[in-house]
C-alpha positions in Angstrom: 0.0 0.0 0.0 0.9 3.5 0.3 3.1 4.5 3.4 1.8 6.1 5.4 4.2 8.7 5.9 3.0 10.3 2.5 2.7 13.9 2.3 -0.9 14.4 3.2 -1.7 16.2 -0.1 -1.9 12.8 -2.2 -4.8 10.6 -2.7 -4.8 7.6 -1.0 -6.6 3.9 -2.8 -7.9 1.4 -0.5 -8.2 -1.7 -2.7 -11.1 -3.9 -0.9 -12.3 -7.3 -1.0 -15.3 -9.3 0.5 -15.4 -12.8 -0.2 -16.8 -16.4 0.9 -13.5 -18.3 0.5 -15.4 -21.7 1.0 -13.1 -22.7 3.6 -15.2 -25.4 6.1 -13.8 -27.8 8.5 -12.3 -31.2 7.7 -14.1 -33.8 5.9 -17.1 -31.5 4.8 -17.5 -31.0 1.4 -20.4 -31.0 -1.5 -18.4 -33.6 -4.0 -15.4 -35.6 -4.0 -12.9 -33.3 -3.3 -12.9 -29.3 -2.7 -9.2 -28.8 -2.4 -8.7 -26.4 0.3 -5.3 -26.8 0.9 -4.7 -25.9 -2.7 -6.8 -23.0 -2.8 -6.1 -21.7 -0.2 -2.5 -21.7 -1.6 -3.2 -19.9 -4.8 -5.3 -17.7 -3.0 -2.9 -16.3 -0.8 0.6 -16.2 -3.3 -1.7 -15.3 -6.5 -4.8 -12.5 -4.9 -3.5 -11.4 -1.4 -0.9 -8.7 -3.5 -4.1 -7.3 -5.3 -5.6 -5.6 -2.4 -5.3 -3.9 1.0 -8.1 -5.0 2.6 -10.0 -8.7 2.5 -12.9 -10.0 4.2 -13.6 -13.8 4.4 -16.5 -15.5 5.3 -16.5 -19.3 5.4 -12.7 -19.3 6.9 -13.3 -21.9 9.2 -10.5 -22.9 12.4 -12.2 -26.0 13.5 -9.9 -29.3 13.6 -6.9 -27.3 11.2 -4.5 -24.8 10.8 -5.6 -23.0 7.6 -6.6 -19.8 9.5 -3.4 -19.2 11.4 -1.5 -20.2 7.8 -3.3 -17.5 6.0 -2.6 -15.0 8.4 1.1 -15.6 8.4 1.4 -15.8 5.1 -1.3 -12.1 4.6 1.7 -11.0 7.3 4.5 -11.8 4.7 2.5 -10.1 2.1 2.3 -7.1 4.7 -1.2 -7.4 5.8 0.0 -6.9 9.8 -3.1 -6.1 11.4 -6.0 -9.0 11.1 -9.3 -9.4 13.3 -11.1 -12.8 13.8 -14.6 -14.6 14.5 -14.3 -16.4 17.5 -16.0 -19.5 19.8 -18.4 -20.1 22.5 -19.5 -16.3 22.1 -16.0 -14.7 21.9 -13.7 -13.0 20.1 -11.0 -15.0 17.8 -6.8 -14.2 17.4 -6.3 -10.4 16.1 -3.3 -8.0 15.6 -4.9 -4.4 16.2 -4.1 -1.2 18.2 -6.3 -1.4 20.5 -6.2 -4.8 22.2 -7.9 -7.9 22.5 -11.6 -7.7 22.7 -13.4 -10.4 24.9 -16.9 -9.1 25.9 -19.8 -10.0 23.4 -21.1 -6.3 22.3 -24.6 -6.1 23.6 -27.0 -3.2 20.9 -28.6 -0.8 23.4 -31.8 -2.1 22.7 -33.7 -4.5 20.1 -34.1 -2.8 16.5 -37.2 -2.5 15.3 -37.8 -5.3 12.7 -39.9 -4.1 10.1 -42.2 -6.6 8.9 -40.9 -8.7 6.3 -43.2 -10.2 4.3 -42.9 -13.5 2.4 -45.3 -15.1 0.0 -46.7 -18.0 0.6 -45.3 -18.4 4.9 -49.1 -18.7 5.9 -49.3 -21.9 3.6 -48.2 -25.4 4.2 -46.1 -25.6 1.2 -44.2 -22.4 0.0 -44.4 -21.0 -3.5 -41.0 -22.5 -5.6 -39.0 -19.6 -7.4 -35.7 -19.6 -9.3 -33.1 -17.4 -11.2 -34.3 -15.9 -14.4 -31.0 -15.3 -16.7 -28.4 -17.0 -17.7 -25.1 -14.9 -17.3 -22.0 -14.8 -19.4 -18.7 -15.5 -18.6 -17.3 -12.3 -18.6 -20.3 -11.0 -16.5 -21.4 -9.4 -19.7 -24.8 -9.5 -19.1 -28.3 -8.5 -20.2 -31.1 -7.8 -17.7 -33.8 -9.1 -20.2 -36.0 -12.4 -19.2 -34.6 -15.4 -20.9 -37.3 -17.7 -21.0 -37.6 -21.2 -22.6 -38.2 -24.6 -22.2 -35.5 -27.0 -22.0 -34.3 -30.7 -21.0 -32.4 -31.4 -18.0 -31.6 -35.1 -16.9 -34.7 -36.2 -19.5 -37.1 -34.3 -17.6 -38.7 -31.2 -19.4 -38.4 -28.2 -17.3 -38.4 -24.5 -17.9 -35.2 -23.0 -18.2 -35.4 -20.6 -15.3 -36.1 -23.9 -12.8 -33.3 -25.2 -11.4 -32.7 -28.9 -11.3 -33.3 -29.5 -7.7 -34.9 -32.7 -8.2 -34.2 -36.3 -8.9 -31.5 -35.0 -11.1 -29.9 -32.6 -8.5 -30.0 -35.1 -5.7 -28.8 -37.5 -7.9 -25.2 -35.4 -7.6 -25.4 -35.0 -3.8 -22.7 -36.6 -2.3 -22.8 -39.2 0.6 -20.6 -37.1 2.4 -22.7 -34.5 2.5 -26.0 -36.4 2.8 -24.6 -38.4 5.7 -23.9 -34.6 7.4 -27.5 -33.1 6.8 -28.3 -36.8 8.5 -25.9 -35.9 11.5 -27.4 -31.8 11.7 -31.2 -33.8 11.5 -30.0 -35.8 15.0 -28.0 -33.5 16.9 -30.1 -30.2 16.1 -31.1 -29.9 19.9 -29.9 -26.3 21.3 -27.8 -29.1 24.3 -26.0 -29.7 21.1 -26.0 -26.0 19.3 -24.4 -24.4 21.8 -21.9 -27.5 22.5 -21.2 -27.2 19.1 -20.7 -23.3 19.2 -17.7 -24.0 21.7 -15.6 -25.4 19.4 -16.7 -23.9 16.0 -16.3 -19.9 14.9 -18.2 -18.1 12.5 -15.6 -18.7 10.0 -15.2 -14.7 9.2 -12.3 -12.7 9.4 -10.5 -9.2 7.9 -7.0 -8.8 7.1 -6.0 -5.5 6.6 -2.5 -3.6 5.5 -3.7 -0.5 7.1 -3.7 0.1 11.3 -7.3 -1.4 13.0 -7.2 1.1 15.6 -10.4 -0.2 17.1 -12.2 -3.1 16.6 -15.4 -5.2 18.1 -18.3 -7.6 17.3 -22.1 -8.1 17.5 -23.2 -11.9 18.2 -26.3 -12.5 16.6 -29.3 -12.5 19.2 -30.5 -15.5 17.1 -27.8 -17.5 15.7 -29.3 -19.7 13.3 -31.2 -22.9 12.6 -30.0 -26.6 10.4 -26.1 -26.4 10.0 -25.5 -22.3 10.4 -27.0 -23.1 14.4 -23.9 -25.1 14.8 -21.6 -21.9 14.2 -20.7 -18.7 16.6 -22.3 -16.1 13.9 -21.1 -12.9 14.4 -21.0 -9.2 12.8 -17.2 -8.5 12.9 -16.6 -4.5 13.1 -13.1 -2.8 12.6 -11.9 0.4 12.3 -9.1 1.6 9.9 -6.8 4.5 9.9 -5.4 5.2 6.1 -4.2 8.8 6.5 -0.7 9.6 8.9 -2.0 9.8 12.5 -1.8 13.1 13.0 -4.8 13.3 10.1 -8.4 12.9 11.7 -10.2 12.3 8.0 -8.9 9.7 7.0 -10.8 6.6 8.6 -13.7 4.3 7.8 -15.2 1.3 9.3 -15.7 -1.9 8.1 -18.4 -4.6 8.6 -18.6 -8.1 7.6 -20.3 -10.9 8.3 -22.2 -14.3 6.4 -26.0 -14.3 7.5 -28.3 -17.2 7.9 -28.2 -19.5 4.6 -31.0 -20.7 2.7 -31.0 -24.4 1.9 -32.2 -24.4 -1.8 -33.0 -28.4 -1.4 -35.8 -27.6 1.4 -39.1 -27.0 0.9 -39.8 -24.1 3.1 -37.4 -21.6 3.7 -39.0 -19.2 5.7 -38.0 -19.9 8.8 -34.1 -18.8 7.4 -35.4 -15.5 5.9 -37.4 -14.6 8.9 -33.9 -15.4 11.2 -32.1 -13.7 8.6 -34.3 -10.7 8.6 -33.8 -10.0 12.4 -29.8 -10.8 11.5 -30.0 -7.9 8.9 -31.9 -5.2 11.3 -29.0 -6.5 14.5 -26.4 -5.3 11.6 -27.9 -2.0 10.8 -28.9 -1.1 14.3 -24.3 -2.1 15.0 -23.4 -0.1 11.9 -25.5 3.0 13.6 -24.2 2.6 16.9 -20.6 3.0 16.0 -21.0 5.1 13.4 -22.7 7.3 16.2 -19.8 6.5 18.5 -17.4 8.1 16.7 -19.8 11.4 16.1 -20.8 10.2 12.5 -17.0 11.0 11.1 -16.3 8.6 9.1 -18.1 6.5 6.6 -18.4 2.7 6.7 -18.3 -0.5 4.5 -20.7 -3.0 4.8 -20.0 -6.2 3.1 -20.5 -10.4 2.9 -22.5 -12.9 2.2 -25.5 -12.0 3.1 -27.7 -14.8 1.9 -30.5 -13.0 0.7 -31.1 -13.0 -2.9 -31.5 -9.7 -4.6 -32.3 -11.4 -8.3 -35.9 -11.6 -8.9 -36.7 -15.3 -10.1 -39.7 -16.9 -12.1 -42.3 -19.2 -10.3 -41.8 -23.0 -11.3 -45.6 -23.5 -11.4 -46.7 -20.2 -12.8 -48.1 -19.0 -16.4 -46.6 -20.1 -19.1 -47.9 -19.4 -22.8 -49.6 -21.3 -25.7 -46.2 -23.0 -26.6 -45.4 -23.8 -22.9 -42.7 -20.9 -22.1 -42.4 -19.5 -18.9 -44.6 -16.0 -18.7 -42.9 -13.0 -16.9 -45.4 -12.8 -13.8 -43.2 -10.3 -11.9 -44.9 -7.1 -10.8 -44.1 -3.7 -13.0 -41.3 -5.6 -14.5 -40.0 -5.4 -11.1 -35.9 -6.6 -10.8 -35.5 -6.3 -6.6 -36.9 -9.5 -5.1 -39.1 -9.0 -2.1 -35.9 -9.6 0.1 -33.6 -7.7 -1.6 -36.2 -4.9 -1.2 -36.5 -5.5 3.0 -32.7 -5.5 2.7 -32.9 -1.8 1.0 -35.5 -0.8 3.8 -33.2 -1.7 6.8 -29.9 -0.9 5.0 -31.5 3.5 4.7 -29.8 6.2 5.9 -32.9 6.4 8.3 -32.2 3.4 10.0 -29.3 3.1 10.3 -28.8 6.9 11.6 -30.9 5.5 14.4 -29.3 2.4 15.2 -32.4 0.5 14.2 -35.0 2.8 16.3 -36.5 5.5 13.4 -38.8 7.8 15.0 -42.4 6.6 15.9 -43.8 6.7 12.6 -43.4 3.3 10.1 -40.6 3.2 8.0 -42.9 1.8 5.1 -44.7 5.6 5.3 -42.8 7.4 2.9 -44.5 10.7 3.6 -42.1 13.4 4.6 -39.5 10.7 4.5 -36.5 13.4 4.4 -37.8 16.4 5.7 -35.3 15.8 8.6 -31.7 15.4 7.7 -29.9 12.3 8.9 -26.5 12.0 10.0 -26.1 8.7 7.3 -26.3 11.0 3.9 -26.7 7.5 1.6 -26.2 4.0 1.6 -25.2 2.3 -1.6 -25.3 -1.0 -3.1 -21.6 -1.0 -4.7 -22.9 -3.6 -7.3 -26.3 -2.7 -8.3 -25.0 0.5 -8.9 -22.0 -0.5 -11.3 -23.5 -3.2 -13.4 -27.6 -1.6 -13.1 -28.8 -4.7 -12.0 -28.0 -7.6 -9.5 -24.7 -9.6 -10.5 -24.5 -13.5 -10.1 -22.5 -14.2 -7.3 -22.9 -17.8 -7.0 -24.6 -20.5 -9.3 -23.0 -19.2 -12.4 -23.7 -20.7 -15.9 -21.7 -20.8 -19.0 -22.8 -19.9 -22.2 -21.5 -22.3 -24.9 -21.0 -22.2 -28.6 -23.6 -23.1 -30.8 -20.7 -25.5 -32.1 -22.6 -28.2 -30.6 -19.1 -30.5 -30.8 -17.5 -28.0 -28.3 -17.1 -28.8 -24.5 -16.9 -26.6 -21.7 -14.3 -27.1 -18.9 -16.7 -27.5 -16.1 -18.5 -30.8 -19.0 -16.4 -33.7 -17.8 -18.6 -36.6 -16.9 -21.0 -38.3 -18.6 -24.0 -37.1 -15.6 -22.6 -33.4 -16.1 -23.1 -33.2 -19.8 -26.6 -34.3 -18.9 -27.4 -31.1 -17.7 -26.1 -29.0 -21.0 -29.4 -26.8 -22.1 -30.5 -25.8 -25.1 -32.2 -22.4 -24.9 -33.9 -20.2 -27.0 -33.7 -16.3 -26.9 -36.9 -14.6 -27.0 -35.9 -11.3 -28.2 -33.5 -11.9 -31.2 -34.3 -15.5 -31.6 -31.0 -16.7 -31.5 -30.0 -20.5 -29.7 -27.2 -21.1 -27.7 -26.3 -24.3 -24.8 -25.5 -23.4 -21.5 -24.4 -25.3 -18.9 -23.6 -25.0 -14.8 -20.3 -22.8 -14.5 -18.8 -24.5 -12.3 -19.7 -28.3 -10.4 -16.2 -29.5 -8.4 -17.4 -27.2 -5.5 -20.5 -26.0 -5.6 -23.9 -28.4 -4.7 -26.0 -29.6 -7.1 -28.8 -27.5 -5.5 -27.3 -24.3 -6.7 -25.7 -25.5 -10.0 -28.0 -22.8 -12.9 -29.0 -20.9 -9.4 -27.4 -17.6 -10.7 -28.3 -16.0 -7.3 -26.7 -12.9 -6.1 -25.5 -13.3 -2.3 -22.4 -11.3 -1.8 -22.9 -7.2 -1.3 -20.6 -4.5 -0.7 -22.7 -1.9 1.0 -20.9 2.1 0.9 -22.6 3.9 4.3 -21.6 7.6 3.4 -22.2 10.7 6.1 -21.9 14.6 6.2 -19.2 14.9 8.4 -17.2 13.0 6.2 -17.6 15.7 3.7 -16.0 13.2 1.1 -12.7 12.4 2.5 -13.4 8.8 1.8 -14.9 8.1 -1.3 -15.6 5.3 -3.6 -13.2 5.1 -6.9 -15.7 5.5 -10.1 -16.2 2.3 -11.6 -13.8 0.4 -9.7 -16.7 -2.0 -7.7 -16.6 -5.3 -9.4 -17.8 -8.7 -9.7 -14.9 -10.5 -8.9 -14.8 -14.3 -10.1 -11.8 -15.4 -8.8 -11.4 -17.6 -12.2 -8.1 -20.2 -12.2 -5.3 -19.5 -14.6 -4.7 -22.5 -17.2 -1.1 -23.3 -15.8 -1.8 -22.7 -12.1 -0.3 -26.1 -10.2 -4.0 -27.1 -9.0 -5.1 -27.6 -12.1 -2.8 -29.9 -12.6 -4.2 -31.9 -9.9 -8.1 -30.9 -10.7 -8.5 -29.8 -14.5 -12.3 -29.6 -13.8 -11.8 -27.0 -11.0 -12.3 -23.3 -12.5 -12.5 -21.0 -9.6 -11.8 -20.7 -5.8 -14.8 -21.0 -4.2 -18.1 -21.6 -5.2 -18.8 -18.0 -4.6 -17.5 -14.6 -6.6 -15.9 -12.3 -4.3 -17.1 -8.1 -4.6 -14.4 -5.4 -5.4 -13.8 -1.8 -4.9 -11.8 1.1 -4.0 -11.7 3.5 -1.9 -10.3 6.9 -1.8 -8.9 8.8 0.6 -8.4 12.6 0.1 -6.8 14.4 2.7 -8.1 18.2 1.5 -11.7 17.4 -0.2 -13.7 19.7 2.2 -11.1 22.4 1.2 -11.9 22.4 -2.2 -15.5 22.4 -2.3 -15.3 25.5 -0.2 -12.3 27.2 -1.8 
């Protein structure tokens, strides 16, 4: 990075990172083999050097050493200052300025939890939806329904339903079966919060700049199926990127990795109704520091966050005379009903009071900024680059219409089963697609194209725009596996890191922005 010690006229980038790395304990795994050891190898010599700051989710400590590797080898790379989930509701290893941290950090009082509501949660059986485009490689992509009937694993289904079926379970390890059967017999809370003693909530931030202050928020409901068997947490630091003696140049950062969904179950709700409250606990611990620190400096908030922003079809709704799929989506509408919650708890509102607005309903929108808030905008970092919702997991390919090519990911016999033949709607044209990538990810979110991962930019007016984000720098970032990296030697068919893309940007840091506005 930049020394510190640079004259405090010059801009200062903060390269940033958020990403599910995909790391779990020992022995769990969707497929044969995930590799970790050899990932987590490339990750560190071949993407550490690209940034400055990098949050992980899914870096799990239980029964290895990967964690305490990565940091040594982050420190070698010249991240010195790192911050840690811990276990049985503590704080994990970190190297900051202000010292260890062992009290749980308790929000003043409950958020308001505005109502989130989910169709179908007052039937027995809810409504089925799934993704709606398929994505190009190069993230390339249209935000225009693709719609079309198609054959996976000789069942005719519509192109925006996912094989979660016979066909998906079909790919479902026994490894992973046999753990789902483990989590079914050992649910009990005696054995949650056993569990919780040993496992952490596998999230982390190393950075290159100082953490001169750092805490955490553990979730006031930690989770149900496997999450309830981690320590979940909200991990909060905050960095210093000017020379001390400069008061501007600071921002916080937040990370965390919500309550999952479990795309093989039926019902859902439950997890989106934990990971509802999860999201308000967040918003209510972004205001309260924020506050802390008299609303100075501005904030990152970033993860996997586990709710879907993508708006997906219905797999039993209207479908036309020649048996495609019928957009049934309200005013064209591209925010899913979660993503849209997410936007209502993630407001400058909100968040400027730690979760407790004023007495009227944060749906009334009447006289909704007639008083000023400390929090001046929040913005979704990848919304706003691409215009729409990015894929951040579940990607597909798009193949040739050479129908004698092969994509990377086709290897087996049952893979090249799932190879699609769709048809464009708008100009007509066909073209095969196929799941991006199958060594990691479960067959329940192969063609899922969800986006999970965020990277949240909470701007205020005292910061005046000291800290800013870089124009066009946010990102999608895949992560993708050069051709003559030594893994691939090992596992040809393995594309990418993690199952997950990771979300860029940078940040800038200018010491005499106020001054110039007002000179």
């Amino acid at each position: 990075p930049i020394p510190l010690a640079r004259m405090a006229q010059q801009d200062i980038e903060v390269r940033v990172v958020s990403y599910n790395i995909f790391m779990r304990p020992p022995l769990v795994r969707n497929n044969s083999d995930d590799y970790k050891e050899e990932r987590l190898a490339e990750f560190v010599s071949d993407q550490l050097p690209n940034y400055d700051v990098v949050c992980l989710q899914e870096m799990f400590s239980l029964f290895n050493t990967r964690q305490s590797r990565l940091i040594k080898g982050a420190y070698q790379q010249g991240f010195e200052f790192y911050f840690c989930s811990g276990r049985g509701g503590g704080s994990g290893p970190s190297r900051t300025l202000d010292g260890p941290k062992n009290k749980t950090y308790n929000l003043s009082s409950d958020p308001i939890v505005p109502q989130l509501i989910i169709p179908g949660s007052d039937s027995t059986q809810s409504p089925q939806t799934f993704p709606s485009l398929p994505v190009t490689a190069n993230q390339q992509v249209s935000d225009t329904p693709v719609l079309v009937p198609v054959k996976v694993g000789g069942q005719v289904v519509n192109s925006n339903d996912r094989p979660t079926t016979e066909y998906a379970s079909e790919q479902t390890s026994l490894l992973s079966r046999f753990f789902w059967l483990l989590h079914s017999l050992f649910s009990s809370a005696i054995f949650s919060t056993i569990a919780k003693q040993f496992l952490d909530a596998g999230v982390m931030i190393l950075s290159r700049y100082p953490v001169v202050a750092h805490d955490y928020l553990q979730y006031s409901d930690r989770g149900i199926d496997a999450d309830s068997l981690t320590n979940k947490q909200c991990l909060h630091a905050l960095l210093r990127i000017s020379p001390e003696e400069e008061e501007n140049g600071h921002f916080h950062i937040f990370t965390t990795h919500l309550q999952s969904s479990y795309l093989h179950l039926e019902d859902n709700h439950p997890h989106e109704t934990i990971r509802a409250r999860q999201l308000a606990e967040v918003a209510a611990f972004v205001g309260e520091k924020l506050k802390f620190y008299d609303w100075e400096y501005p904030a990152i908030i970033c993860g996997d966050l586990n709710g879907d922003a993508r708006v997906h079809r219905r797999l039993n709704g209207p479908r036309d005379s020649a048996g495609i799929a019928i957009d049934d989506c309200e005013d064209e509408a591209t925010d899913s009903i979660e993503y849209k919650y997410m936007e209502k708890v993630f407001s400058p509102e909100y968040i400027s009071h730690s979760g407790r607005p004023p007495v009227r309903d944060l749906s009334d929108d009447e006289d909704k900024n007639v008083v000023p808030h400390p929090v001046t905008a929040v913005r979704n970092l990848m919304k706003e680059r691409y215009g729409f919702h990015p894929v951040t997991i579940g990607d597909v390919a798009i193949l040739s219409d050479d129908s004698s090519e092969r994509h990377q990911s086709l290897y087996s016999l049952e893979t090249q089963s799932a190879e699609q033949i769709s048809t464009n709607r708008i100009d007509g044209k066909s073209f095969r697609y196929a799941p991006r990538e199958l060594q990691l990810s479960e067959a329940a979110d192969w063609l899922c194209q969800c986006c999970k991962d965020y990277l949240y930019f909470v701007d205020t007016a005292a910061n005046d725009g000291h800290v800013r984000v870089k124009e066009s720098a946010s990102l999608v970032q895949e992560f993708f596996l050069a051709t003559d990296v030594p893994i691939k030697k090992k596992c040809p068919s393995l594309i990418q890191l993690s199952d997950h893309y990771g979300v860029a940007t940078t940040l800038i840091y200018s010491p005499d922005a106020g001054k110039k506005r007002t000179s």
